[in-house]
N, C-alpha and C positions, 0 to 999 in steps of 0.2 A: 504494500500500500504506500510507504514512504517513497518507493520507485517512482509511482506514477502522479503524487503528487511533485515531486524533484522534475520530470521534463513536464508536465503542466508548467509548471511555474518559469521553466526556460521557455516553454514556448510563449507565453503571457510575454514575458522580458523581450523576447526577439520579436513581436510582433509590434509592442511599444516602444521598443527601439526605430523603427523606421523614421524618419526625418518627414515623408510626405506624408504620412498619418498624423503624425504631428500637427503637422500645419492645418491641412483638412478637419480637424477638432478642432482648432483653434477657431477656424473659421466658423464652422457652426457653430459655436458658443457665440462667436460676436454675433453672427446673422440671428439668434435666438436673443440674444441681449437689446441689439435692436427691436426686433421686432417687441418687446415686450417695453421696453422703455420709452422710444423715440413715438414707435407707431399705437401704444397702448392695446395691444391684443389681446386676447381671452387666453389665458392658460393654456386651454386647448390648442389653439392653434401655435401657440410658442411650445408646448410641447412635443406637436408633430414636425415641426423644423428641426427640434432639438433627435426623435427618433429617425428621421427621415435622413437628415446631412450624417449623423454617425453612422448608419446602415452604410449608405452610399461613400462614407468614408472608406469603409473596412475594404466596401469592396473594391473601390481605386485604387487601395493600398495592397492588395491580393493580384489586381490583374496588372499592375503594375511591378511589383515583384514578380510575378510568372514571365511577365516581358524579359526583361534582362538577361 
């Protein structure tokens, strides 16, 4: 059991290691930040930006690593 949580957790590290995952959360947090501060949205809708941009991150950052 301690196996599988040891590469769990390198694989969490190397997948939060990537530089453009990085940024791509980054980005959705501001994009949700706005929309919740500047434009005053409904919860709901700042929370769908918030699941929507990190889904959409993950997956930039997967088909973007498979490129290389």
């Amino acid at each position: 059991m301690r196996g599988a949580f040891k590469t769990l957790g390198h694989g969490v590290g190397r997948v939060f290691a990537d530089r453009l995952l990085q940024l791509l959360l980054l980005g959705t947090i501001c994009a949700a930040f706005i929309f919740a501060v500047v434009l005053r949205a409904d919860a709901s809708i700042v929370f769908g930006v918030l699941v929507v941009g990190c889904v959409t991150a993950f997956v930039e950052s997967a088909h973007h690593g498979r490129k290389k």
